[in-house]
ROZA-829507 format. One record per residue: residue in one letter; x, z, y of N, C-alpha, C, O in turn; residue number from 1. Coordinates in steps of 0.05 Angstrom, whole numbers, plus 5000, padded with zeros to 4 digits. Atoms other than C-alpha are relative to their C-alpha. Example, Ala and Ser with C-alpha at 12.3 -4.5 7.8 and 13.67 -1.06 7.14 Angstrom:
residues 2
+---+------+------+------+-------+-------+-------+------+------+------+------+------+------+-----+
: r : n.px : n.pz : n.py : ca.px : ca.pz : ca.py : c.px : c.pz : c.py : o.px : o.pz : o.py :   k :
+---+------+------+------+-------+-------+-------+------+------+------+------+------+------+-----+
: A : 5018 : 5000 : 4976 :  5246 :  5156 :  4910 : 5018 : 5000 : 5024 : 5039 : 5013 : 5024 :   1 :
: S : 4984 : 4999 : 4976 :  5273 :  5143 :  4979 : 4985 : 5014 : 5022 : 4995 : 5018 : 5044 :   2 :
+---+------+------+------+-------+-------+-------+------+------+------+------+------+------+-----+
end
This chain:
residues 181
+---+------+------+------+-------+-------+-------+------+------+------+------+------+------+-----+
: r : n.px : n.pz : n.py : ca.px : ca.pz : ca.py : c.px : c.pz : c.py : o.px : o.pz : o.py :   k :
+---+------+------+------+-------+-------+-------+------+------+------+------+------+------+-----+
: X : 4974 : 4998 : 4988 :  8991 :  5912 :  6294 : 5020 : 5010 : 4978 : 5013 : 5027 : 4962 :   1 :
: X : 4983 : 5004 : 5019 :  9053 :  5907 :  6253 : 5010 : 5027 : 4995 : 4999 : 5035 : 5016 :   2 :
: X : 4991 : 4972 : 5000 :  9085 :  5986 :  6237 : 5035 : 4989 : 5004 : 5049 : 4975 : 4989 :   3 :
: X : 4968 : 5002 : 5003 :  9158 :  5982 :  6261 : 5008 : 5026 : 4985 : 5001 : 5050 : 4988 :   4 :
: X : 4986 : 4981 : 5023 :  9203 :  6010 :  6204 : 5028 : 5010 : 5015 : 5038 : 4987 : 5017 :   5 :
: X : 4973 : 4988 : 4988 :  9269 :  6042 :  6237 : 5020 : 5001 : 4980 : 5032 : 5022 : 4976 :   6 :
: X : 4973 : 4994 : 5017 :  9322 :  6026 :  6187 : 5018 : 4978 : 5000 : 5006 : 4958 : 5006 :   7 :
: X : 4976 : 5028 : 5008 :  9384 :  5972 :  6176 : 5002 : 4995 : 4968 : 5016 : 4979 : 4957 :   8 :
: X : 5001 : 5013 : 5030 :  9366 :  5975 :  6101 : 4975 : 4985 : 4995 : 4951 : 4992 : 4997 :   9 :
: X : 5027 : 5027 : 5015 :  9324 :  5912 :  6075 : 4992 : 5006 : 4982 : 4969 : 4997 : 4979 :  10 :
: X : 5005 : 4986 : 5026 :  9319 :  5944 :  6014 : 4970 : 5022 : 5013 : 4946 : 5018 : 5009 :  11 :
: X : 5024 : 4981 : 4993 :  9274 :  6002 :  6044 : 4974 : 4993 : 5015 : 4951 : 5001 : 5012 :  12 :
: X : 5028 : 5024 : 5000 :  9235 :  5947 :  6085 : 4989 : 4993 : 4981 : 4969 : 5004 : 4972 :  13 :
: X : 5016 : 5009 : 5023 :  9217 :  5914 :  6034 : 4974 : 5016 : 4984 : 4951 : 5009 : 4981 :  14 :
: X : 5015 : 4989 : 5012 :  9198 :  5971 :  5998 : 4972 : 5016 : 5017 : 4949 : 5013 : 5009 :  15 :
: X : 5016 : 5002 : 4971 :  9158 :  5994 :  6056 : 4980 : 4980 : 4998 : 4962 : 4992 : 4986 :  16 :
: X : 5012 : 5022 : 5004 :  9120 :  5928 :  6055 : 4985 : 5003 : 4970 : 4961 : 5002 : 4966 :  17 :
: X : 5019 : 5011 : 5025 :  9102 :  5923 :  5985 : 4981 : 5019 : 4994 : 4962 : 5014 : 4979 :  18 :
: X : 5022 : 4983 : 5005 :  9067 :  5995 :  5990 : 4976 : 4990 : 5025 : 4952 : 4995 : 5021 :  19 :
: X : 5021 : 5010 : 4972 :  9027 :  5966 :  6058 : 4981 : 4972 : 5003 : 4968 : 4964 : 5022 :  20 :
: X : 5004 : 5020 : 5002 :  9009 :  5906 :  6032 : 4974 : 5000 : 4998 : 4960 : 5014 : 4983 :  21 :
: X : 5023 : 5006 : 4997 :  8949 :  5882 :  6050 : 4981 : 5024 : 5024 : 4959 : 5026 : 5034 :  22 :
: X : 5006 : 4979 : 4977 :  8942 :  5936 :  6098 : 5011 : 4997 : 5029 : 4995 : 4996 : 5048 :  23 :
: X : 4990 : 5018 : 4981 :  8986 :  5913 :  6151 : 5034 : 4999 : 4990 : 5047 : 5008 : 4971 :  24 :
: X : 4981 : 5008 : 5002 :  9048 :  5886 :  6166 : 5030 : 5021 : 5004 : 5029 : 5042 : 5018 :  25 :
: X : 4968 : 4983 : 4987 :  9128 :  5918 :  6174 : 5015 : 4982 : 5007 : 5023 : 4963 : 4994 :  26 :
: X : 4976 : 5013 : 4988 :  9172 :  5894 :  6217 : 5025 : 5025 : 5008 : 5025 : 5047 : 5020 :  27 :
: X : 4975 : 4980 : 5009 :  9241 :  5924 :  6201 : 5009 : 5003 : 5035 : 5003 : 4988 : 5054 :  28 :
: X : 4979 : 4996 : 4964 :  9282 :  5948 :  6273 : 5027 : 5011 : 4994 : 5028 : 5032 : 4982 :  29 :
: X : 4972 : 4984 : 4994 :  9348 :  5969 :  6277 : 5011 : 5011 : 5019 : 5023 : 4999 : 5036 :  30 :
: X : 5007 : 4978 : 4971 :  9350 :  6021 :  6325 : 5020 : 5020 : 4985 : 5014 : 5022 : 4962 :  31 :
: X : 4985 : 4979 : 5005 :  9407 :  6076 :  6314 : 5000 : 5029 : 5020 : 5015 : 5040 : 5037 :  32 :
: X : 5013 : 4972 : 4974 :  9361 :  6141 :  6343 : 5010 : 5020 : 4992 : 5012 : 5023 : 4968 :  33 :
: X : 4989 : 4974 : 4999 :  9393 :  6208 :  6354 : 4991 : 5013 : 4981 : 4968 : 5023 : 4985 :  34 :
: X : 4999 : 4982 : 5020 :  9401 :  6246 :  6288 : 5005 : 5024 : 5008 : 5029 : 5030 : 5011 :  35 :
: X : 5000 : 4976 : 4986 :  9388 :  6312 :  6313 : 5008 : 5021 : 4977 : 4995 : 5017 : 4957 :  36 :
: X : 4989 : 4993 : 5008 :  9431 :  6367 :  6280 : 4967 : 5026 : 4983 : 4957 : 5044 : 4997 :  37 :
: X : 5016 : 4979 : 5009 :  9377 :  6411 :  6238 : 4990 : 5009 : 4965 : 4989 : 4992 : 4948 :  38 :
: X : 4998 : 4997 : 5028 :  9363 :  6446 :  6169 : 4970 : 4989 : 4997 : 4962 : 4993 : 4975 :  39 :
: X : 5025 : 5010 : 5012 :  9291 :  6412 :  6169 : 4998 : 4967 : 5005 : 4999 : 4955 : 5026 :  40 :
: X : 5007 : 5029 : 5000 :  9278 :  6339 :  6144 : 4977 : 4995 : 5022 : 4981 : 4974 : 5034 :  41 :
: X : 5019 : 5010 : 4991 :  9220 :  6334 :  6181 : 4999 : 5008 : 5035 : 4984 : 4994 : 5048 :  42 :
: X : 4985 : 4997 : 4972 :  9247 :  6359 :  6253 : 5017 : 4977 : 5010 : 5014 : 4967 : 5032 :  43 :
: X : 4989 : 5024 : 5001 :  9294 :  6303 :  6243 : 4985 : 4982 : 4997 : 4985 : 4967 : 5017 :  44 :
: X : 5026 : 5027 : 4996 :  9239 :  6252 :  6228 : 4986 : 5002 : 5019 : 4982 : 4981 : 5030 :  45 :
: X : 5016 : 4999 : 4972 :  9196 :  6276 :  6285 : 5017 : 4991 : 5027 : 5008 : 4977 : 5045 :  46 :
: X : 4995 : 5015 : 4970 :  9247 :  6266 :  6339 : 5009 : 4972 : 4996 : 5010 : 4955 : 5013 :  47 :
: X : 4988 : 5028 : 5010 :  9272 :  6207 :  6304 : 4980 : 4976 : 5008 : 4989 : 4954 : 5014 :  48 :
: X : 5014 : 5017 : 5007 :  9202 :  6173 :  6303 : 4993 : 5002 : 5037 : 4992 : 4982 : 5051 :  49 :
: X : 5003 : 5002 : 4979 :  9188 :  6192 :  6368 : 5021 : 4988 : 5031 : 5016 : 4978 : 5052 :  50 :
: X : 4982 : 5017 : 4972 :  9252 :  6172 :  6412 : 5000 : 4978 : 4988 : 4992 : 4965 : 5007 :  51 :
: X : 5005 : 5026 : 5006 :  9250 :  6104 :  6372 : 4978 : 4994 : 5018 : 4983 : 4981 : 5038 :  52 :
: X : 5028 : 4999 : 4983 :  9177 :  6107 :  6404 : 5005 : 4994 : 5032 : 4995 : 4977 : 5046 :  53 :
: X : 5000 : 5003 : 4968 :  9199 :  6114 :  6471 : 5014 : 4986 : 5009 : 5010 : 4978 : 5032 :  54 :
: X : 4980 : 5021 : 4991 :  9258 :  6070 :  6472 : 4995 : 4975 : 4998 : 4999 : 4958 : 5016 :  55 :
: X : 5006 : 5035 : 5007 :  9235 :  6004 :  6438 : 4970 : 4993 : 5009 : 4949 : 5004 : 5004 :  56 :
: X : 5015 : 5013 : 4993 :  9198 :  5957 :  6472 : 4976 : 4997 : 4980 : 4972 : 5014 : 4963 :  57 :
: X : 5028 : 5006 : 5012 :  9131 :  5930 :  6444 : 4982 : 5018 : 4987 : 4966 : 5007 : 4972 :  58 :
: X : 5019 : 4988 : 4991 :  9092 :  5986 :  6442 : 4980 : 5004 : 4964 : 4957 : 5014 : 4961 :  59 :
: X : 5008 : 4994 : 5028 :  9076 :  5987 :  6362 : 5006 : 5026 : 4984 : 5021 : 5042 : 4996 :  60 :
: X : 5000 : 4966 : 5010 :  9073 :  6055 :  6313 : 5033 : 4989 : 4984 : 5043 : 4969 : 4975 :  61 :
: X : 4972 : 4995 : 5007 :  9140 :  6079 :  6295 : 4992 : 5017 : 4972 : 4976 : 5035 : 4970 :  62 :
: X : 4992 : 4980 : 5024 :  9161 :  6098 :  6216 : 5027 : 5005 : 5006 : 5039 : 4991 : 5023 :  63 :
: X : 4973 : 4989 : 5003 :  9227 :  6135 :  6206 : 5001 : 5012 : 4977 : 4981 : 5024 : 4968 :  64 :
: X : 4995 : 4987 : 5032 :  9254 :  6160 :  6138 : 5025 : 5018 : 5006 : 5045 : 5008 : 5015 :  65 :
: X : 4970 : 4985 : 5001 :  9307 :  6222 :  6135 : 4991 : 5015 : 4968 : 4970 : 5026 : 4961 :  66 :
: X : 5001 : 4993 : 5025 :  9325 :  6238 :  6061 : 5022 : 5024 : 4994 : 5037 : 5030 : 5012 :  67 :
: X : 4981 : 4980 : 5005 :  9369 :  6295 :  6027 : 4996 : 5006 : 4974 : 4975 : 5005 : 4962 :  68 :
: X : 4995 : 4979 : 5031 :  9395 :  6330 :  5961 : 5003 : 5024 : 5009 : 5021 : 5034 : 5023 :  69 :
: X : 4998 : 4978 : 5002 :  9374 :  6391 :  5953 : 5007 : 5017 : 4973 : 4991 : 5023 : 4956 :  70 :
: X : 4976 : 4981 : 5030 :  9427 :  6432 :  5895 : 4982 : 5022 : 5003 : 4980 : 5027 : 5027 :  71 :
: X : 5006 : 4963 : 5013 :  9393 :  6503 :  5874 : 5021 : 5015 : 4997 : 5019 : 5039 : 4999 :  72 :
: X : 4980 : 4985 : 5014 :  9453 :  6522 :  5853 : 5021 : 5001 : 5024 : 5039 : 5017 : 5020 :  73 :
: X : 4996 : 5000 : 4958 :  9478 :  6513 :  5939 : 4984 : 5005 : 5016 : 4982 : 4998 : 5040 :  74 :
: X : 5018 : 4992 : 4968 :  9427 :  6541 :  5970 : 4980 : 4980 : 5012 : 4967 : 4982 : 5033 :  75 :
: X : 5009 : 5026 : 4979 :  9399 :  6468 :  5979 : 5012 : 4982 : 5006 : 5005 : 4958 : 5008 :  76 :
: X : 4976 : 5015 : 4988 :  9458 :  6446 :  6002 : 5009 : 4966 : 4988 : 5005 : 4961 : 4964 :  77 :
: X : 4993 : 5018 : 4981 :  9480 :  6383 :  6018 : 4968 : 5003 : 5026 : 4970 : 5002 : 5051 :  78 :
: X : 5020 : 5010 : 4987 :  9405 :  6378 :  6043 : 4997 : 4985 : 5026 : 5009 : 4963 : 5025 :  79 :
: X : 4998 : 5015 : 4978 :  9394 :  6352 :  6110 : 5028 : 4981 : 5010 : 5030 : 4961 : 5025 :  80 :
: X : 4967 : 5013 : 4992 :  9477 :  6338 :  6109 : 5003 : 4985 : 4986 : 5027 : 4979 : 4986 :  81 :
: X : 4994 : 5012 : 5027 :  9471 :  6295 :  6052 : 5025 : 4976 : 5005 : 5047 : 4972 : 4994 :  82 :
: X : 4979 : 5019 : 4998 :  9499 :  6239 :  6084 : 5032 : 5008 : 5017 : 5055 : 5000 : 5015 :  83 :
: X : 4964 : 4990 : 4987 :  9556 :  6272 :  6127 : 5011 : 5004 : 4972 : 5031 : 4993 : 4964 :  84 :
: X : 4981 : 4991 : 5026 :  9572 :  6303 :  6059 : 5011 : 4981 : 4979 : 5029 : 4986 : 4964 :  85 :
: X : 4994 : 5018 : 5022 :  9573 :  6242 :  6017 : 5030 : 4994 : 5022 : 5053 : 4995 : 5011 :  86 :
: X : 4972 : 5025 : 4988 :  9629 :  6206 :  6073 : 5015 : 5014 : 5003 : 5036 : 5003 : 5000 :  87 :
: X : 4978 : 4988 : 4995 :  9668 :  6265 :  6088 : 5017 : 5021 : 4973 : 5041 : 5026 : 4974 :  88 :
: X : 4998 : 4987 : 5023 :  9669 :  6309 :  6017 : 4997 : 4977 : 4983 : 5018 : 4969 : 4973 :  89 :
: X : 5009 : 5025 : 5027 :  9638 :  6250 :  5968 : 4980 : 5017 : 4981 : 4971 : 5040 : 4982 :  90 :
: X : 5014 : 4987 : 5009 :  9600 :  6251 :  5919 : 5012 : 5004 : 4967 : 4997 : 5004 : 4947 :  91 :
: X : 4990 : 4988 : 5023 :  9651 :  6269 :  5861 : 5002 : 5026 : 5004 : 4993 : 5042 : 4987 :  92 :
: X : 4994 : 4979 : 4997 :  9673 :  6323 :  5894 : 4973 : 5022 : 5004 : 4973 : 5046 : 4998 :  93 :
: X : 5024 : 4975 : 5002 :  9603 :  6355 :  5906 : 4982 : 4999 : 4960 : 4961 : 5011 : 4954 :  94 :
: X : 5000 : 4992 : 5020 :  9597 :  6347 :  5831 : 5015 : 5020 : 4978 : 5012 : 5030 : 4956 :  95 :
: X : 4976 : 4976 : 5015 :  9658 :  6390 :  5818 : 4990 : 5034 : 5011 : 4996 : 5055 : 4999 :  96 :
: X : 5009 : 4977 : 4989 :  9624 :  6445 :  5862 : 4977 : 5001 : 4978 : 4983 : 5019 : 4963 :  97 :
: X : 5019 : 4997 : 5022 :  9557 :  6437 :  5809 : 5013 : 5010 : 4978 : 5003 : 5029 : 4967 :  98 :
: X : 4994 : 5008 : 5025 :  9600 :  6428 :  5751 : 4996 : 5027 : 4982 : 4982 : 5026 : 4961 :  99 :
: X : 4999 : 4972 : 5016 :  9607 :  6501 :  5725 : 4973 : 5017 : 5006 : 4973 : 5040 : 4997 : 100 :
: X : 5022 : 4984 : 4995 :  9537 :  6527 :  5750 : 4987 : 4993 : 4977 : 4988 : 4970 : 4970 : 101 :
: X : 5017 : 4998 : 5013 :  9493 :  6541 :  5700 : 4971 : 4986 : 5006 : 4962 : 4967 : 4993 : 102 :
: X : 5013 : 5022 : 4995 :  9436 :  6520 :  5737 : 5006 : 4977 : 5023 : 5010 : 4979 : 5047 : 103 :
: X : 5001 : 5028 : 4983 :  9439 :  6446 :  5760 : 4981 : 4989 : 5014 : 4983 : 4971 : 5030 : 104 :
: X : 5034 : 5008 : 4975 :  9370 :  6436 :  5792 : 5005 : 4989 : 5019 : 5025 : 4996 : 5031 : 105 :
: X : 4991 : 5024 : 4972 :  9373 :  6384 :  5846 : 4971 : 4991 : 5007 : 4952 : 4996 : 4992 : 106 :
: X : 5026 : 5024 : 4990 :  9316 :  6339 :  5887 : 5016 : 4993 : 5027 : 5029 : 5002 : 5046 : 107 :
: X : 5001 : 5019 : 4976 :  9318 :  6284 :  5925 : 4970 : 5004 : 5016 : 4949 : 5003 : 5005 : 108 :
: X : 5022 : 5002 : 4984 :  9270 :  6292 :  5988 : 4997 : 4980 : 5017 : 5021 : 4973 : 5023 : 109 :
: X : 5006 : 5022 : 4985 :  9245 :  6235 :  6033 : 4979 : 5017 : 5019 : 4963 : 5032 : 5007 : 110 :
: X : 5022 : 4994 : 4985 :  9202 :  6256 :  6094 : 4998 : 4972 : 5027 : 5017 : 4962 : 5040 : 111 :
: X : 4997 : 5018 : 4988 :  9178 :  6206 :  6135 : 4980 : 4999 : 5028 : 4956 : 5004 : 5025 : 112 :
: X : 5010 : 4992 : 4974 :  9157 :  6207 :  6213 : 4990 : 4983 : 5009 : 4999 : 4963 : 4998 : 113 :
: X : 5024 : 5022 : 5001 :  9107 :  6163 :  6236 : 4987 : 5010 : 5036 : 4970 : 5027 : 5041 : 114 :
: X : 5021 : 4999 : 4963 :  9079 :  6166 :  6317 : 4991 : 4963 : 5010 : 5000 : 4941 : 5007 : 115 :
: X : 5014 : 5028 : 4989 :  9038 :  6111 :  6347 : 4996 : 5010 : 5031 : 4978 : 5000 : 5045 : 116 :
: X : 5004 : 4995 : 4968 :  9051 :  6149 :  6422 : 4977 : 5023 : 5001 : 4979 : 5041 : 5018 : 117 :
: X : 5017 : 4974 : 4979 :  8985 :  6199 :  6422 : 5003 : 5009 : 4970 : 4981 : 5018 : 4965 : 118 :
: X : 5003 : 4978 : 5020 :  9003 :  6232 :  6347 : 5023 : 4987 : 4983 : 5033 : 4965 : 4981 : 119 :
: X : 4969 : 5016 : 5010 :  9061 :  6237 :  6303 : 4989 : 5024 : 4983 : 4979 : 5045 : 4990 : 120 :
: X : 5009 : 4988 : 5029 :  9048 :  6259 :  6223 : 5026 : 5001 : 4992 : 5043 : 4987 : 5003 : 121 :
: X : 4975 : 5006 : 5024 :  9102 :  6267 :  6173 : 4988 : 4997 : 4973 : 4966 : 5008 : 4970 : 122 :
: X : 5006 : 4996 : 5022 :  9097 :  6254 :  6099 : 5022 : 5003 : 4984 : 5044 : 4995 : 4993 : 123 :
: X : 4972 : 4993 : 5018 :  9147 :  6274 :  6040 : 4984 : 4998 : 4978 : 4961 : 5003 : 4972 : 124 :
: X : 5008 : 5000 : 5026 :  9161 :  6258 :  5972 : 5022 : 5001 : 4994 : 5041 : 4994 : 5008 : 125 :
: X : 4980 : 4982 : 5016 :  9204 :  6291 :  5919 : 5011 : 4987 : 4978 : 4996 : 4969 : 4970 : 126 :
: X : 4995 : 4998 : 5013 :  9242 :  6280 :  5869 : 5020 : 5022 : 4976 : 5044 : 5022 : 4975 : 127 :
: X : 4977 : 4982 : 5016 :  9268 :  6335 :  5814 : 5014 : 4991 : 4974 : 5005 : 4982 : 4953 : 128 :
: X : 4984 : 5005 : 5024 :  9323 :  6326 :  5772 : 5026 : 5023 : 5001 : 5027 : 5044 : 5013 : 129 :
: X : 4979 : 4982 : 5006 :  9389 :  6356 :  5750 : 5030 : 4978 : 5008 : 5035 : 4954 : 5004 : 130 :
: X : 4965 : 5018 : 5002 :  9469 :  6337 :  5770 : 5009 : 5009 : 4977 : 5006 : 5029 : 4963 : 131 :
: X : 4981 : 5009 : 5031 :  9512 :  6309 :  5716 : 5019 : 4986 : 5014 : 5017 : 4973 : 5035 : 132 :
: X : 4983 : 5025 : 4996 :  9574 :  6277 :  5710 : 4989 : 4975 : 5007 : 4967 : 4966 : 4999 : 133 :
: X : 5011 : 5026 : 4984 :  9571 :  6210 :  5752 : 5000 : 4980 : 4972 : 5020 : 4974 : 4959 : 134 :
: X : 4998 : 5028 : 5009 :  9547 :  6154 :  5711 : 4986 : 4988 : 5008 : 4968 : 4997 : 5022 : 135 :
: X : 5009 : 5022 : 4992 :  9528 :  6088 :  5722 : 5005 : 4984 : 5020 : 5018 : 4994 : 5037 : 136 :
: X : 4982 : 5018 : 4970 :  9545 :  6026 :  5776 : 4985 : 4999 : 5009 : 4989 : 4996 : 5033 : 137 :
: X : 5023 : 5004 : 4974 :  9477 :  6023 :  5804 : 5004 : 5006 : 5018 : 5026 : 5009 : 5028 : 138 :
: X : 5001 : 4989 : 4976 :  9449 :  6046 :  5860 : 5028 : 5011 : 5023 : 5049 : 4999 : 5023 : 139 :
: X : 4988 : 4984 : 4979 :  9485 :  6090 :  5919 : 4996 : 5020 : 5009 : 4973 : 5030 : 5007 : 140 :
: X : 4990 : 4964 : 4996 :  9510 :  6159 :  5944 : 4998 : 5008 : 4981 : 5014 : 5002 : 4964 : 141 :
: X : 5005 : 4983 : 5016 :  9483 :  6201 :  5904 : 4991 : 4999 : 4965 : 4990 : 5015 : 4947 : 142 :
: X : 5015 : 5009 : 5018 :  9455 :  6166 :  5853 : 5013 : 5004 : 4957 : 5001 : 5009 : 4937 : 143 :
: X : 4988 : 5000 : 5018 :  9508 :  6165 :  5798 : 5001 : 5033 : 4986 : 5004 : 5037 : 4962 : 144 :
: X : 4999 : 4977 : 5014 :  9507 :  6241 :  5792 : 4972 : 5015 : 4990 : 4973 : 5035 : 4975 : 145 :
: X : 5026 : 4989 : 5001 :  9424 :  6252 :  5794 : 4976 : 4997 : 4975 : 4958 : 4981 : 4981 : 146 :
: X : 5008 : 5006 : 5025 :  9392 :  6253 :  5725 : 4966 : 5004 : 4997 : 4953 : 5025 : 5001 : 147 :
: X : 5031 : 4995 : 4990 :  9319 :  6241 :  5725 : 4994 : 4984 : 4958 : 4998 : 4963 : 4948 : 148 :
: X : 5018 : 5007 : 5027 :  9284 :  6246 :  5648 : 5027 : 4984 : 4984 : 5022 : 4965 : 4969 : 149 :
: X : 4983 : 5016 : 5020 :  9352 :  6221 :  5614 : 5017 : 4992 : 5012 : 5039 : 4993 : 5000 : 150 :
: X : 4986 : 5031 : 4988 :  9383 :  6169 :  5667 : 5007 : 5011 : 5014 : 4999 : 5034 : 5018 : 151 :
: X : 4992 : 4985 : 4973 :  9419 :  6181 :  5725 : 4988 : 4967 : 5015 : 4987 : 4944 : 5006 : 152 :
: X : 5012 : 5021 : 4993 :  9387 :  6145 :  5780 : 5015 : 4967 : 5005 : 5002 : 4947 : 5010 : 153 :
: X : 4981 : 5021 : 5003 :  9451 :  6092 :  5780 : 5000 : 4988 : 4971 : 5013 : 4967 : 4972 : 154 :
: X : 5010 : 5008 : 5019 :  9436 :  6075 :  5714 : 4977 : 4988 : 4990 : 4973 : 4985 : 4966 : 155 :
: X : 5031 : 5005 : 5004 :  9365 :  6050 :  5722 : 4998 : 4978 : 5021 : 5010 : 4977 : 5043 : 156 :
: X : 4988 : 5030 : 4970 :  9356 :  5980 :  5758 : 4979 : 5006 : 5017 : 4962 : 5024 : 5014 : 157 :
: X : 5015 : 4993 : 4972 :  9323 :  5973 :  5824 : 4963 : 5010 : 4991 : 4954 : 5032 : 4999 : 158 :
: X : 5028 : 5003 : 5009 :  9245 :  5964 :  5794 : 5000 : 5032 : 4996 : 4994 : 5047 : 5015 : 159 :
: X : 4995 : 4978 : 5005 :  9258 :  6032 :  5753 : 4997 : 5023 : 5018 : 4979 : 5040 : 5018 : 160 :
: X : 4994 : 4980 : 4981 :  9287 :  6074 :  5810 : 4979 : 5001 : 5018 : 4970 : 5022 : 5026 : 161 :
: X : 5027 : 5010 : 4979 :  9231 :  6047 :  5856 : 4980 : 5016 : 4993 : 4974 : 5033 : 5009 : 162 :
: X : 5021 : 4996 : 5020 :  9176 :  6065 :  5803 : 5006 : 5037 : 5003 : 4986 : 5050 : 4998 : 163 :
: X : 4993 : 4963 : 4999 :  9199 :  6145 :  5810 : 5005 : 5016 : 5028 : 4995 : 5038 : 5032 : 164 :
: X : 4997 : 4998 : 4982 :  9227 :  6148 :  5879 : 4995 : 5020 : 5022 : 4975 : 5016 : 5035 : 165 :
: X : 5009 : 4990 : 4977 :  9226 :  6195 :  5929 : 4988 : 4988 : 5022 : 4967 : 4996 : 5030 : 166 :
: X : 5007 : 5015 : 4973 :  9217 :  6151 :  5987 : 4977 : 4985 : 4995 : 4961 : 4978 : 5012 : 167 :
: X : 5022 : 5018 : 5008 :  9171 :  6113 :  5939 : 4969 : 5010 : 5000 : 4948 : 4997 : 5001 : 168 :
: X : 5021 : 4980 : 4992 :  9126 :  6180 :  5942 : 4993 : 5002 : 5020 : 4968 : 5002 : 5023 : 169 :
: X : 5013 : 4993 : 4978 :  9128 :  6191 :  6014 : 4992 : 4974 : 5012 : 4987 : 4972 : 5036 : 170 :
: X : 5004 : 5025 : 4988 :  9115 :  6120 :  6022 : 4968 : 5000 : 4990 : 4949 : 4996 : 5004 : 171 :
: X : 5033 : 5004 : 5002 :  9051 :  6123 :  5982 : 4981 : 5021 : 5011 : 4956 : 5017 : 5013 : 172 :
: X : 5012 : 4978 : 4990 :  9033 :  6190 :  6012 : 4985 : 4989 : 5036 : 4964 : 4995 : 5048 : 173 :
: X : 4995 : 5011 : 4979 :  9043 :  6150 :  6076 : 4979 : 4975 : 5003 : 4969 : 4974 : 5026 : 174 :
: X : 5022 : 5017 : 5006 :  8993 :  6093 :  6058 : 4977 : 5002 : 4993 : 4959 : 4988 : 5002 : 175 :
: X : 5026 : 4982 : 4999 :  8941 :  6138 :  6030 : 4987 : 5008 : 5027 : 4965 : 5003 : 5036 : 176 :
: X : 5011 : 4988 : 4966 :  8935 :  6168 :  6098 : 5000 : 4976 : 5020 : 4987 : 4985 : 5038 : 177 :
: X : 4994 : 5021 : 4988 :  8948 :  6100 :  6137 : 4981 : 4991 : 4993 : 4966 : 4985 : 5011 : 178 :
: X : 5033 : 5022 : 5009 :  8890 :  6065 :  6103 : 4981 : 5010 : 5005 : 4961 : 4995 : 5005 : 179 :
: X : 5031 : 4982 : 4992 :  8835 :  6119 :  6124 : 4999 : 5003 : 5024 : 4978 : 5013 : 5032 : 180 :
: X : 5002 : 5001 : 4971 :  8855 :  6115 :  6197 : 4982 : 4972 : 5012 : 4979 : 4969 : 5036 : 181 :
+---+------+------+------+-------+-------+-------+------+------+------+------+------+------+-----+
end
């Protein structure tokens, strides 16, 4: 039975798919489930994976992905807000709040919520780096200011960013454990 993925990005299907491969199938959904207001990724993926669960038809295991930047130098902050913060602040302006801290420490987290109706796991994967001035046209949100080993992740083509990935962690974390069930 196919794992429905809960996102409107093809991009993260995909990637989804190419870690499951040969294990089973993803079929992407576009389902827009109640983002529940909380400082933990994985609170948010749990109810996420689970009201997807209860609402959509056909009766297949639900993934869900909620991601975040977490600054050291904020407490964490944007974290769970990441994306309110990118559309309503941006993400120049939460580089002007870094800019003068000494330390810049950052990570991207991915946790990802997973129920099939009688059990619901999460898995997470990290990425640490440092904010910098925005460069690069790649990628998106955040990407231009997040400097991983040299690059910011907008600077590094899709393959690259993939190859390091947060999401690309909790995806294999997610397949590890999926293949022994």
């Amino acid at each position: 039975m196919a794992i429905r993925f809960v996102t409107g990005n093809d991009g993260k299907a995909r990637e989804a798919q190419s870690y499951l491969e040969g294990i089973t199938t993803v079929e992407q959904v576009p389902y827009d489930y109640t983002e529940i207001q909380s400082d933990s990724l994985e609170a948010i993926a749990i109810r996420g994976a689970e009201e997807a669960f209860a609402e959509l038809e056909g009766g297949g295991p639900i993934l869900v992905g909620d991601t975040g930047l977490f600054v050291d130098a904020l407490g964490g902050f944007p974290g769970p807000y990441s994306a309110y913060v990118e559309d309503t602040v941006g993400v120049e302006r939460l580089w002007r709040l870094v800019e003068s801290e000494d330390d810049r420490r950052a990570r991207f987290k991915t946790v990802l919520g997973f129920t099939d109706g009688d059990r619901t796991e999460t898995f997470e994967g990290t990425l640490a780096g440092t904010i910098v001035s925005p460069r690069g046209d790649g990628g998106f949100g955040y990407d231009p200011i997040f400097e991983f080993n040299g690059q910011t992740l907008a600077e590094m083509d899709v393959e690259e960013k993939n190859a390091i990935s947060h999401r690309g962690r909790a995806l294999a974390a997610f397949t590890a454990w999926y293949a022994d069930q």
